[in-house]
C-alpha positions as CSV (number, residue, x, y, z in Angstrom):
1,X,0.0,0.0,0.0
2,X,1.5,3.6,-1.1
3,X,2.1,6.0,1.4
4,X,-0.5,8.8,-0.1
5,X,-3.3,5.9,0.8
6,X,-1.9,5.9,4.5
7,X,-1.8,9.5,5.1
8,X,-5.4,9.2,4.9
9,X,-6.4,6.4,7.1
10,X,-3.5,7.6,9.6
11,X,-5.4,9.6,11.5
12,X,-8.3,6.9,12.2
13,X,-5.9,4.3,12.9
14,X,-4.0,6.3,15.8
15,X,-4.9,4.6,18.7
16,X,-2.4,4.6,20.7
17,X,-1.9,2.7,24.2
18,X,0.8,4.3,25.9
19,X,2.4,2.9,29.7
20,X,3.4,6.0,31.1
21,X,6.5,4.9,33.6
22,X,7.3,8.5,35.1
23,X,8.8,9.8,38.1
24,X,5.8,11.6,39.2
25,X,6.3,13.8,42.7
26,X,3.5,13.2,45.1
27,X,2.0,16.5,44.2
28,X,0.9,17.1,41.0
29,X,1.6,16.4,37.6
30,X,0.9,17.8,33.8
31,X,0.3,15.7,31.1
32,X,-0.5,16.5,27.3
33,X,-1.6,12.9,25.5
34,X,-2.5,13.1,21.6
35,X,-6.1,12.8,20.8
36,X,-7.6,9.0,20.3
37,X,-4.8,7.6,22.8
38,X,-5.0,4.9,25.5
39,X,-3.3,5.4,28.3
40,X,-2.7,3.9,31.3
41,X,-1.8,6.2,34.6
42,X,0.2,4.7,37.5
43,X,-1.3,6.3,41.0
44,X,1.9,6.9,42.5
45,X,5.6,6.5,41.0
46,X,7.7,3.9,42.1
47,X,9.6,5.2,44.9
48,X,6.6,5.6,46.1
49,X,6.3,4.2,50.0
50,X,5.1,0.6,50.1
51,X,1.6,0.4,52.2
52,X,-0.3,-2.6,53.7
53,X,-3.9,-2.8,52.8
54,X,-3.9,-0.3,50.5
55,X,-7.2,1.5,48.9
56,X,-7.2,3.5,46.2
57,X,-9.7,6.0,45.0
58,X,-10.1,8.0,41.6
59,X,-11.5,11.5,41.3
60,X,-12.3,13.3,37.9
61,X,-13.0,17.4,37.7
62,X,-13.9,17.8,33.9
63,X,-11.9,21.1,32.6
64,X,-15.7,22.2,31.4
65,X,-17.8,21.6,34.3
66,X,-15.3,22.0,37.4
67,X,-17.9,18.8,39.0
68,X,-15.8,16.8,40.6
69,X,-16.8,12.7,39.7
70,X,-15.7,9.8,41.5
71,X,-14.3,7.2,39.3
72,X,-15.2,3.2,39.8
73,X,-12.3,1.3,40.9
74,X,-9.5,1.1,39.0
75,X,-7.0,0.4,41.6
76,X,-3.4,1.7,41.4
77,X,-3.7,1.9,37.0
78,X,-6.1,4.2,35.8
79,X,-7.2,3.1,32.1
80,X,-8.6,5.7,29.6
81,X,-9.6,4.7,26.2
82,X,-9.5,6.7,23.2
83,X,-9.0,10.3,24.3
84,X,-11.1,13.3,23.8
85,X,-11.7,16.8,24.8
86,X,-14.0,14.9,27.4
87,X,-11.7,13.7,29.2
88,X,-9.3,16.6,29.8
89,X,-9.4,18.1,33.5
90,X,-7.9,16.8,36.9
91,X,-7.4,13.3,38.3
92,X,-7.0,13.2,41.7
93,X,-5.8,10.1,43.2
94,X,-5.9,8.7,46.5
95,X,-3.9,6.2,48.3
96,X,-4.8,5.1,51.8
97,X,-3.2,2.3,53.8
98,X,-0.9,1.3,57.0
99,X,2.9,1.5,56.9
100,X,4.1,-0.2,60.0
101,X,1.5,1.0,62.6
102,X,1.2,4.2,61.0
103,X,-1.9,5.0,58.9
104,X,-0.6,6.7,55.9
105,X,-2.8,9.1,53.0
106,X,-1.0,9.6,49.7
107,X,-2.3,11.8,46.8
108,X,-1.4,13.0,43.7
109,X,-3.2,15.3,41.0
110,X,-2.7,14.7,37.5
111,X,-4.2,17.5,34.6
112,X,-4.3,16.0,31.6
113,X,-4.9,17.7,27.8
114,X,-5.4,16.3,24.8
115,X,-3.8,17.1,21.8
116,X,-3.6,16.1,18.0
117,X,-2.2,12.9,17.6
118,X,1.5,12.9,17.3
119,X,3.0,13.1,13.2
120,X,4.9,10.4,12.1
121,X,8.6,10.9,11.3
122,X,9.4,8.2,9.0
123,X,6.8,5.8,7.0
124,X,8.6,2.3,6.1
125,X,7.3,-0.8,4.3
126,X,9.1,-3.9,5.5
127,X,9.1,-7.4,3.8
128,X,9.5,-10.7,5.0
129,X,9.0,-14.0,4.0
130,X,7.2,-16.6,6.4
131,X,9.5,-18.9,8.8
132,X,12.4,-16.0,8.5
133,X,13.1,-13.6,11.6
134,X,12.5,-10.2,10.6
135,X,13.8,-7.0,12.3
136,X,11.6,-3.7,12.9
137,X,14.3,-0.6,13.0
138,X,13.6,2.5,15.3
139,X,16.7,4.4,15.3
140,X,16.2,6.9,17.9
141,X,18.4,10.1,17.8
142,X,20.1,11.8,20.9
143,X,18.0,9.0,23.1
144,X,19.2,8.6,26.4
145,X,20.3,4.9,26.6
146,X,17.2,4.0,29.0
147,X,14.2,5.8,30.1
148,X,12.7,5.9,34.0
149,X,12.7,2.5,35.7
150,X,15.0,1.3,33.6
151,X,13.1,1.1,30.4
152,X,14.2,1.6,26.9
153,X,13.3,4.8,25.6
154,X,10.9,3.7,23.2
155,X,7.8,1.9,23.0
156,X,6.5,-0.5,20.1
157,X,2.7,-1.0,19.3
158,X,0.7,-2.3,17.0
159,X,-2.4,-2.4,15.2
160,X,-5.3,-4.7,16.4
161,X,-8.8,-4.9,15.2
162,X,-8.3,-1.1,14.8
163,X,-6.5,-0.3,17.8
164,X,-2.9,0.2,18.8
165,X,-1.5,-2.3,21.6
166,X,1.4,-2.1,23.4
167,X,4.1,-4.8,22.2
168,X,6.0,-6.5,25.2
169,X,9.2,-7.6,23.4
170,X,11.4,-9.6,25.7
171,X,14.8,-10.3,25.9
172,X,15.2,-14.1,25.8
173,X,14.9,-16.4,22.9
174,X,12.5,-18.4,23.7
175,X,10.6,-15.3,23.3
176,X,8.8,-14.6,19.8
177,X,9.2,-10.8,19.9
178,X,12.3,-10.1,20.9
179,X,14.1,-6.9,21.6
180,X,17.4,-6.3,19.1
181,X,18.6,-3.0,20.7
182,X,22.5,-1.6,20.2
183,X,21.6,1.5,22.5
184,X,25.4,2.4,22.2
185,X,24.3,3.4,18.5
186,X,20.6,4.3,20.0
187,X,19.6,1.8,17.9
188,X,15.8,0.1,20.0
189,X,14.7,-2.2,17.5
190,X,12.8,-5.0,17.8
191,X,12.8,-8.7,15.9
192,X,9.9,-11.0,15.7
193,X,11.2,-14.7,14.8
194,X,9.7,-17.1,12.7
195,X,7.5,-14.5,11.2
196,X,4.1,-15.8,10.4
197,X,1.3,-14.4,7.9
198,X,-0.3,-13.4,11.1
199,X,2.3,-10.7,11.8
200,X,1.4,-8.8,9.1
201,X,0.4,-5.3,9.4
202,X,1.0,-2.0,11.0
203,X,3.5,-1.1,13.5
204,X,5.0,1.9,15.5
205,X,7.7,2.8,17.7
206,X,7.1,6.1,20.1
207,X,10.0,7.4,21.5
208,X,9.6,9.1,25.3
209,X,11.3,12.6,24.4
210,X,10.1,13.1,20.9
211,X,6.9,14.8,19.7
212,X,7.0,12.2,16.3
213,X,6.8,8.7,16.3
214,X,7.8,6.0,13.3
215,X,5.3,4.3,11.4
216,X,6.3,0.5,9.3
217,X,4.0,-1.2,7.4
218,X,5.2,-5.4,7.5
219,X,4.3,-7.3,5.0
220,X,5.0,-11.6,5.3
221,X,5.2,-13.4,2.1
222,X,4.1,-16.8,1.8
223,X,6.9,-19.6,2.2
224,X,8.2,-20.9,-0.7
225,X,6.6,-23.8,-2.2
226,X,9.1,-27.2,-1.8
227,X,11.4,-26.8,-4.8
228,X,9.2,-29.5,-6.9
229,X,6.0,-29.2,-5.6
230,X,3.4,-30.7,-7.7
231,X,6.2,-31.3,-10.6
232,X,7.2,-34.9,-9.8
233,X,4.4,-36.6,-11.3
234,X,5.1,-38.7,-14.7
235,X,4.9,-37.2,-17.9
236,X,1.8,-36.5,-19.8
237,X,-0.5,-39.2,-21.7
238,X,-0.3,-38.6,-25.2
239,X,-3.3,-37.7,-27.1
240,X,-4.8,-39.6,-29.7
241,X,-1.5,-41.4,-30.1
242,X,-2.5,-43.2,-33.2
243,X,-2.0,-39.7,-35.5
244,X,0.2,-39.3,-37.9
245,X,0.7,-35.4,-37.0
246,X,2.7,-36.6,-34.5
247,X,4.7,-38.4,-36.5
248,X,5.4,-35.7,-39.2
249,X,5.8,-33.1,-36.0
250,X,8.8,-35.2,-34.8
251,X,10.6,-35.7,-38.5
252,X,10.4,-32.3,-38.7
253,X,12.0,-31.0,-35.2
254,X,14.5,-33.9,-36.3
255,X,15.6,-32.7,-39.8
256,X,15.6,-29.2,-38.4
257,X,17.8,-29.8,-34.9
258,X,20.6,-31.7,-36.9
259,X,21.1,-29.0,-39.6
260,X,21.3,-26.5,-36.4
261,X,23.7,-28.8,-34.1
262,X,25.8,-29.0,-37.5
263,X,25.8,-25.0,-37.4
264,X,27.3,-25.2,-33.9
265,X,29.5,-28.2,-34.6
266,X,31.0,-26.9,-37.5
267,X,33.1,-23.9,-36.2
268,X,34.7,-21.3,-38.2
269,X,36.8,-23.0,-40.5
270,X,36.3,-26.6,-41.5
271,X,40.3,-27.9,-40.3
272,X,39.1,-31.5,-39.0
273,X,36.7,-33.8,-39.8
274,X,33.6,-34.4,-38.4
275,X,31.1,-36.8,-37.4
276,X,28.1,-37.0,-35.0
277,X,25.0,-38.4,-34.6
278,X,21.8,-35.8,-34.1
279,X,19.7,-38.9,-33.7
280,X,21.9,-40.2,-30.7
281,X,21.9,-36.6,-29.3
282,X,18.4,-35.9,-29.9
283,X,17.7,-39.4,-28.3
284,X,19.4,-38.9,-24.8
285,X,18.0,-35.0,-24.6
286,X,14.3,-36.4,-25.0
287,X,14.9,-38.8,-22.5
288,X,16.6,-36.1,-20.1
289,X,13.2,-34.2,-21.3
290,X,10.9,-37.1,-19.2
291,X,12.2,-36.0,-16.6
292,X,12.4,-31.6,-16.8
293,X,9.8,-29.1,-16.0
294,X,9.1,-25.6,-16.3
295,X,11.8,-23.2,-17.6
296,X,14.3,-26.3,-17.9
297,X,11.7,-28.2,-20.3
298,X,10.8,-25.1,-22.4
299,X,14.3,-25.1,-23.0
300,X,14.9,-28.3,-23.6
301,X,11.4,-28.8,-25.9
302,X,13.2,-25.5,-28.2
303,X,16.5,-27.1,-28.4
304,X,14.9,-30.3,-29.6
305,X,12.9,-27.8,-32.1
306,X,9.6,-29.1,-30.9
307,X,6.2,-27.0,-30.3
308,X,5.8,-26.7,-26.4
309,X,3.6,-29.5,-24.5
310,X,4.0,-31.9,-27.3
311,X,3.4,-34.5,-25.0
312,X,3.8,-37.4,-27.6
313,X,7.6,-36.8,-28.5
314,X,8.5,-39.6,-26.4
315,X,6.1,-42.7,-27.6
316,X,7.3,-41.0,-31.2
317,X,10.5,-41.3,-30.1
318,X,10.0,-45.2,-29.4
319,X,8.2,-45.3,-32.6
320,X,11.2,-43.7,-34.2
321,X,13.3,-46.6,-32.5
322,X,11.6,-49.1,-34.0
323,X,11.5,-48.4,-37.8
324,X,15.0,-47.9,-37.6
325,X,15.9,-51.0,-35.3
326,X,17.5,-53.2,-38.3
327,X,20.2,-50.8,-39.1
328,X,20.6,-48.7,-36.1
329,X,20.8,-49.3,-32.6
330,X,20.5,-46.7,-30.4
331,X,21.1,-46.7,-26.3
332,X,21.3,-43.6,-24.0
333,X,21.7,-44.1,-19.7
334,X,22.2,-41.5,-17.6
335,X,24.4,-42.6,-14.6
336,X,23.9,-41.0,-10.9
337,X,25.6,-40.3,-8.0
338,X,24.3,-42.8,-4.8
339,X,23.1,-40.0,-2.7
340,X,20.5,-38.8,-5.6
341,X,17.0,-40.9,-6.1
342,X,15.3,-41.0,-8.8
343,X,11.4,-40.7,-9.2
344,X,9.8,-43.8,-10.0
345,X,7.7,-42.5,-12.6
346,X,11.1,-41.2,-14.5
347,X,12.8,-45.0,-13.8
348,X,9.4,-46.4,-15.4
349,X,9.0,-44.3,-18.3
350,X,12.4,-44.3,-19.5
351,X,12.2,-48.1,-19.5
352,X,8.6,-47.7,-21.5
353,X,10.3,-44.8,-24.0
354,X,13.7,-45.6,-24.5
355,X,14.5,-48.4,-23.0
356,X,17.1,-46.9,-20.6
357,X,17.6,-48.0,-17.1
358,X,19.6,-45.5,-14.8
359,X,22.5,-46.8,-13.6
360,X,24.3,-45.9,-10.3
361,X,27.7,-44.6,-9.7
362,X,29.9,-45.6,-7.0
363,X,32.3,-43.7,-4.9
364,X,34.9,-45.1,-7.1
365,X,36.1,-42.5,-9.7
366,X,38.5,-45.2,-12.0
367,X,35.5,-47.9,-11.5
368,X,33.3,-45.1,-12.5
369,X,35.0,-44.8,-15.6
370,X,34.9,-48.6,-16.6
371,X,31.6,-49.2,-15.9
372,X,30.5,-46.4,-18.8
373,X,33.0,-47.4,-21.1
374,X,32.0,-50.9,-20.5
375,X,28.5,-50.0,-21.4
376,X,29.8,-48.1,-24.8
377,X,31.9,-50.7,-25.9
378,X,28.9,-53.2,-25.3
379,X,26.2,-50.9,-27.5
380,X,29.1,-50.6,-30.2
381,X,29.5,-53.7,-30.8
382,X,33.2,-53.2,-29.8
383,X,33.6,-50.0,-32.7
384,X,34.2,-47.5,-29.3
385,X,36.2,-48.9,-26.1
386,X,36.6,-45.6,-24.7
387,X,34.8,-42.6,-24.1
388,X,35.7,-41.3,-20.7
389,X,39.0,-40.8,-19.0
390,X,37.4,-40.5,-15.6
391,X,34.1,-39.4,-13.2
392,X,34.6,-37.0,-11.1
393,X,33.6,-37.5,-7.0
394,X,31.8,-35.0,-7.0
395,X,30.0,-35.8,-10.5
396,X,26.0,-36.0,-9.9
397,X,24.9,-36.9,-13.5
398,X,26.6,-38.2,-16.3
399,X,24.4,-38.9,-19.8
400,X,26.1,-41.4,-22.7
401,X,25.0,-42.3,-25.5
402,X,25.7,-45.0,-27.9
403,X,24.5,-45.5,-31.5
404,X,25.2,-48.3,-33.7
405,X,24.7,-48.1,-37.2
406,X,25.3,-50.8,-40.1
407,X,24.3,-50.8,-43.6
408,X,25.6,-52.4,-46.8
409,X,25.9,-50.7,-50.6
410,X,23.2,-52.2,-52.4
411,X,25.8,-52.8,-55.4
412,X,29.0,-54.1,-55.8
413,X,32.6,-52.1,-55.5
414,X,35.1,-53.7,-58.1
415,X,38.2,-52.9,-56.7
416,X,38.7,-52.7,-52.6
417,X,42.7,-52.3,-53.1
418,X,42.4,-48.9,-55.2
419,X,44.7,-45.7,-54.2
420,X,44.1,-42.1,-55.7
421,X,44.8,-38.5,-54.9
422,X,42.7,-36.8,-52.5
423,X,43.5,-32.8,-52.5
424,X,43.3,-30.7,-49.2
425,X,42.4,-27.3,-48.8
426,X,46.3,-26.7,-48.9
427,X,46.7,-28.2,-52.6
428,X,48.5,-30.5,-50.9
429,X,47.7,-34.0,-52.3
430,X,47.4,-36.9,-50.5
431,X,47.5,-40.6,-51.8
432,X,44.6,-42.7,-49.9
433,X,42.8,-46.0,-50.2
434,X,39.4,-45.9,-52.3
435,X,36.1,-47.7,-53.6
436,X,35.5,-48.0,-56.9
437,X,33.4,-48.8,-59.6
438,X,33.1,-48.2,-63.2
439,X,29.5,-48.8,-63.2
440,X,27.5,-47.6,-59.9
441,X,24.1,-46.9,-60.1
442,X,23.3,-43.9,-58.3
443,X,21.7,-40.8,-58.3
444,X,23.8,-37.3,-59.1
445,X,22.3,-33.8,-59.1
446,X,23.2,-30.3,-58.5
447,X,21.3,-28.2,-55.6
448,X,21.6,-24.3,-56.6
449,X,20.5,-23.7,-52.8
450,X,23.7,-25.3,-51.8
451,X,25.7,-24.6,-54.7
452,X,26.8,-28.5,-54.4
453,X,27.3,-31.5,-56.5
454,X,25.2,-34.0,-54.7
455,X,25.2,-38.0,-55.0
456,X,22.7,-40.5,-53.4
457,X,23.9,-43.5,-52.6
458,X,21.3,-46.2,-51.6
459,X,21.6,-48.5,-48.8
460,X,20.3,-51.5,-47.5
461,X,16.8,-51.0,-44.9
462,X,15.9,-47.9,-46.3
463,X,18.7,-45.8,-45.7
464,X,20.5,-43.2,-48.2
465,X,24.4,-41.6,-48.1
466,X,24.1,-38.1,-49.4
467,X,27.7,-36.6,-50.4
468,X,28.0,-32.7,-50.9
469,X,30.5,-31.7,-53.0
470,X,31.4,-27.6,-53.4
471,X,31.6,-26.4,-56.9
472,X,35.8,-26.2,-56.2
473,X,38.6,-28.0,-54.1
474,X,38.9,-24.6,-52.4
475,X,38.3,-24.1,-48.8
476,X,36.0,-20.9,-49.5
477,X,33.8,-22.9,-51.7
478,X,33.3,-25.4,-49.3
479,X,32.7,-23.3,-46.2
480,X,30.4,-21.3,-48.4
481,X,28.7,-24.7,-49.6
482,X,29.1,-25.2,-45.3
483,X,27.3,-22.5,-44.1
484,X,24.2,-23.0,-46.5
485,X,23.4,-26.6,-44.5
486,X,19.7,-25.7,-42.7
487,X,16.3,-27.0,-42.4
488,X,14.9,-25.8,-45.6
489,X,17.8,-26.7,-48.0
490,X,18.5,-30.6,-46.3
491,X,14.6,-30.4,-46.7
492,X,14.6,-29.5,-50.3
493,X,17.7,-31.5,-51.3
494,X,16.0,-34.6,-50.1
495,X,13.4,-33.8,-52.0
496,X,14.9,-32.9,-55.3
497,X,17.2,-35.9,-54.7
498,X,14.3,-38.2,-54.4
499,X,12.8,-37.2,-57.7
500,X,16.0,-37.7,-59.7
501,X,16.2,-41.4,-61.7
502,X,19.5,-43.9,-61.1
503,X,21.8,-43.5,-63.4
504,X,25.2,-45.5,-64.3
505,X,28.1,-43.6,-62.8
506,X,31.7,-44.1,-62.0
507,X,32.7,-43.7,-58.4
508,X,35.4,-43.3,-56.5
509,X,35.2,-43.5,-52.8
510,X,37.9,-42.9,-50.1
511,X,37.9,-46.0,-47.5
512,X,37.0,-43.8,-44.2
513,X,38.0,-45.4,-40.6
514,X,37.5,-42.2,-37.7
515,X,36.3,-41.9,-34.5
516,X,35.9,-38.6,-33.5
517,X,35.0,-37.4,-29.3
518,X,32.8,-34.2,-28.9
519,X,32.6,-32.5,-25.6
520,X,28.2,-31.4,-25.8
521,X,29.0,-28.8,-22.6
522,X,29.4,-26.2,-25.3
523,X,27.0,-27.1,-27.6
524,X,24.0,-27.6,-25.2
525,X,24.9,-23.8,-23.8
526,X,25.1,-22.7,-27.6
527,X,21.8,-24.5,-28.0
528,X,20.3,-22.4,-25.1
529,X,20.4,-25.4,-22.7
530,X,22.2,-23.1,-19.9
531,X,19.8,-24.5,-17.3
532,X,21.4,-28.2,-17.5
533,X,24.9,-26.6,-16.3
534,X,23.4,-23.7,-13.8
535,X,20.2,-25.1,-11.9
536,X,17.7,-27.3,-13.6
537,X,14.5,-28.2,-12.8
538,X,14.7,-32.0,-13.0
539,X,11.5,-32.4,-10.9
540,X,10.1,-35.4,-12.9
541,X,13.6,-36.9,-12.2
542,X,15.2,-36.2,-9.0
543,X,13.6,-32.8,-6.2
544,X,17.7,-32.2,-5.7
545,X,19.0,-29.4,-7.5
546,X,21.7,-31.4,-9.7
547,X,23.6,-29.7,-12.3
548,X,24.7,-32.2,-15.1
549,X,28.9,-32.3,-14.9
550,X,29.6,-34.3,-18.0
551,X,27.8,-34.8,-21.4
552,X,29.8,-36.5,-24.1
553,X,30.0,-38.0,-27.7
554,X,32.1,-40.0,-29.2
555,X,31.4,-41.3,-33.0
556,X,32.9,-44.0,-34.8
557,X,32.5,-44.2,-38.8
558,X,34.2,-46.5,-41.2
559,X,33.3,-46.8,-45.0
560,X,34.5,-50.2,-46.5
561,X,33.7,-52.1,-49.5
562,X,31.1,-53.7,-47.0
563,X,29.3,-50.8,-46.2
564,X,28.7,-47.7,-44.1
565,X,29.1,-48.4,-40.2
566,X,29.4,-46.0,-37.6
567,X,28.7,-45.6,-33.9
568,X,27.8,-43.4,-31.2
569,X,27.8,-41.0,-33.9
570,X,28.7,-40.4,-37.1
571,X,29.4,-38.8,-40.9
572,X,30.1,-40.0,-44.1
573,X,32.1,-39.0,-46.9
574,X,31.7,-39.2,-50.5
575,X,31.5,-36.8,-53.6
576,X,31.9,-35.1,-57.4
577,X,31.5,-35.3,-60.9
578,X,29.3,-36.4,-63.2
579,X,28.6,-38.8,-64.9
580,X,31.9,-39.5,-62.5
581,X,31.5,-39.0,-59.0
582,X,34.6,-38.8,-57.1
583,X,34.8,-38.2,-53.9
584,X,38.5,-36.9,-53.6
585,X,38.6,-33.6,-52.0
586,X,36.7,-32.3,-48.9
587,X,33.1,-33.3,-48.4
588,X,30.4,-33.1,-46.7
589,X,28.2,-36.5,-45.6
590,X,25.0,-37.5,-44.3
591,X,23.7,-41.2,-43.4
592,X,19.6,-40.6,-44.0
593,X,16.9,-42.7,-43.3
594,X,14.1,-42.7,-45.6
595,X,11.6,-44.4,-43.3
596,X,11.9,-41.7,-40.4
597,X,12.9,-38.9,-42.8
598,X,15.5,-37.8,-40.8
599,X,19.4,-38.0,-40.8
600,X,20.9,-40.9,-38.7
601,X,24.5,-39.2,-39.4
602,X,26.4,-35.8,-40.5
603,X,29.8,-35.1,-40.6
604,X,32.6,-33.9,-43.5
605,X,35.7,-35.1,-43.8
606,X,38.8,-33.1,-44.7
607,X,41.5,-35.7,-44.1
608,X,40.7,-39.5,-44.9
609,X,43.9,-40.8,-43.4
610,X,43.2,-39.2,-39.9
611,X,41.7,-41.2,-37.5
612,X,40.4,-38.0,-35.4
């Protein structure tokens, strides 16, 4: 609430109850109390003689009427409510009782007028959040460090059901209002611990010696909610799951997140080959998706380049799995520290989805290590032995990911023993191993979009090798040819490609045998996955805050008078001419699968003979 709206309820809410602890002679005594104040009046002051059997009697002459009244019993504390021109006049009070065998008669007069209510000095709003202790300031200048009787100079109220009421801080802990006072720097506030909603409102400190008093507003948020409330749950049913919208959704987000990881991949200047797998990646980032909510799984869902709350990416994701299973097997864990647990529902849907069981680590960093590259060289078939050097202790989520792809030429190579030039960006030429065959059928066309020379190469199971050749052996027409690679002109080349007839070609191929390792810290942060390194929300997984510390690939690709086979991830090489098609210069590759409609594998390749 704004100050202006409290200037004009101020007045109304002044009710103020006020002890008064003074050193009152036994004469008489002058008081001026701001209108609409309680206050409460002690007969006599402290040092006051002690009496036995004490009465006390009251006495009111109104300042109007001179008629003197006599009060009802109030005892030594004379209460008055909500002052007024009424009550000013003189209060006489009475005191009769025995001091030894004496009898003894003390009076005292007190004249009271009533003022305006006192203006307030300072207006604060204070916030707090429920369960936190929260401090009330009331800095007090040239205060004397305690009133009469010992007392702080100060007193706190606050507002009740319209009224003010004297606070009672203490000055123990066990104590929820507590006093918090530094009167060296006359400094009398006071802290109320474990705030609760109920604390909420308006609050004053009055200093004895001042004519202004300090008004704060406190206001007690909510506590937070637990860190996953309501967000551990499973994922979402998908709806109508028998649709084929669903279907083209996912091919589309596919085709369009490769060409983008490519674009990140690639760097500046194509100097070594390449070779992933946007399947693979894709694969273990939906299954890390099962398990994300809010911000984190907005993130992830863009990354992925699917529409928000498409809650059937992950039973199209099995789909996926299974028109590809007779060339490509695909596998994705993630591996977790033993202190975290894992939701059940995350355990049973990545089973149901992708077939992926989370594994434990142990305390053991070097048995850490084994145990994954165990697990890659298993779901390699042997292709990649190593992937990590070693796990971290402190490591609370590691993902891998394996792919295993194998796919034969559906014609014959004549010669496997063949060695030509292959020319570098440098001109420097270098003699490698090659495929070739005076008579390949294949299909050869050139994409204006790309300004490449493109071959299609059909495999076995309904996959295809594309190879992208620039219009020169120079490196600016290939990074040019390089930095064309997106959704729409994959899209288009796959279609254009797909509407152009076999034709009798001879091809030359260079054998390919690489395995190349790709750090994914840098590419999910370019791929606006910043979340997964700073503070996920993994709620559907784990309710601990656990930043993923390692997130590797490693791909494997060989290209022998067999066929194309590749693992974990991968890229293919192949390219020019027509009607010869040699692929002896630098080239881009994909591995595409017709039945999914999206690529398997991309990569270039710059150097055959390197192995990295």
């Amino acid at each position: 609430m704004s100050l202006k709206l409290h200037l004009g309820t101020a007045i109304s809410m002044y009710r103020i109850v006020l002890l008064l602890l003074l050193e009152l002679s036994l004469t008489s005594c002058n008081l001026t109390i701001p209108l609409n104040l309680d206050i409460s009046i002690p007969c006599l002051p402290d040092n006051a003689p002690v009496l036995g059997d004490s009465k006390f009697t009251w006495t009111f002459t109104p300042a109007q009427t001179h008629a003197q009244h006599l009060l009802p019993s109030q005892g030594n504390i004379l209460h008055l409510t909500n002052l007024n021109a009424n009550n000013e006049g003189e209060y006489r009070c009475v005191q009769e009782g025995w001091k030894g065998e004496d009898r003894v008669r003390l009076e005292r007069k007190f004249t009271i007028h009533v003022a305006e209510p006192l203006p307030f000095r300072e207006w604060k709003v204070i916030k707090a959040q429920a369960e936190n202790d929260v401090i009330l300031p009331c800095q007090v200048p040239n205060s004397l460090p305690f009133g009469p009787n010992k007392t702080t100079p100060v007193v706190w109220k606050r507002e009740i059901s319209g009224k003010w009421v004297q606070l009672k801080p203490k000055d123990k802990d066990e104590h929820r209002i507590v006093w918090h006072i530094r009167p060296e720097e006359q400094d009398w506030s006071i802290e109320i611990l474990k705030a609760e909603e109920k604390d909420a409102g308006m609050y004053q400190c009055i200093p004895h010696n001042s004519t202004e008093t300090l008004l704060m507003e406190l206001e007690i948020e909510a506590p937070p909610l637990p860190r996953c409330y309501n967000q551990t749950g499973p994922w979402e049913s998908c709806v109508d799951p028998e649709n084929r919208s669903w279907r083209s959704i996912l091919r589309e987000s596919l085709v369009h997140f490769s060409t983008t990881v490519y674009s990140h991949l690639k760097g500046s200047k194509p100097t070594k080959n390449l070779i992933f797998s946007p399947i693979s990646i894709a694969t273990v980032l939906s299954n890390l998706l099962l398990g994300s909510r809010a911000e984190t799984r907005t993130q992830l869902e863009n990354a992925l380049k699917i529409p928000n709350d498409y809650s059937c990416v992950h039973s199209e994701m099995k789909r996926l799995k299974e028109l590809t299973k007779e060339t490509l097997g695909m596998a994705s864990t993630i591996y977790y520290a033993p202190d975290q647990t894992l939701g059940e529902a995350f355990i049973n849907q990545s089973l149901e989805f992708y077939d992926s069981v989370p594994q434990n680590l142990t305390s053991d960093s070097d048995l850490n290590a084994k145990l994954i590259n165990k697990w890659v060289e298993e779901k390699t078939h042997g292709k990649i032995t190593h992937l990590v050097d070693e796990v971290d202790p402190s490591t609370m989520f590691v993902l891998v990911n394996a792919v295993y792809f194998n796919s034969k030429w559906k014609m014959v190579f004549e010669s496997m023993n063949k060695k030509a030039n292959f020319t570098k960006f440098s001109d420097e030429v270098e003699n490698v191993p090659c495929l070739f065959s005076s008579k390949y059928k294949l299909a050869i066309n050139y994409i204006q979009n790309l300004q490449a020379q493109v071959g299609r190469f059909p495999l076995t199971d309904k996959n295809s090798l594309y190879i992208l050749l620039p219009s020169s052996t120079s490196e600016e027409s290939f990074t040019l040819m390089e930095s064309k690679i997106n959704f729409d002109t994959i899209s288009e080349m796959v279609y254009e490609m797909s509407k152009i007839a076999l034709q009798t070609a001879e091809v030359t191929l260079p054998k390919i045998k690489l395995a190349v390792t790709t750090p994914l810290e840098r590419l999910l942060t370019s791929l606006g996955l910043s979340d997964l390194f700073d503070d996920p929300n993994l709620c559907g997984m784990t309710t601990e805050q656990s930043p993923i510390s390692d997130a590797r690939h490693r791909a494997f690709l060989s290209l022998t008078e067999k066929g194309v086979e590749a693992a974990a991830a991968t890229s293919i090489s192949l390219s020019r001419s027509f009607p010869v098609f040699t692929a002896l210069q630098p080239f881009i590759l994909i591995v595409w699968n017709d039945e999914i409609g999206a690529p398997l594998f991309m990569g270039r390749i710059v150097d055959p003979n390197s192995s990295q």
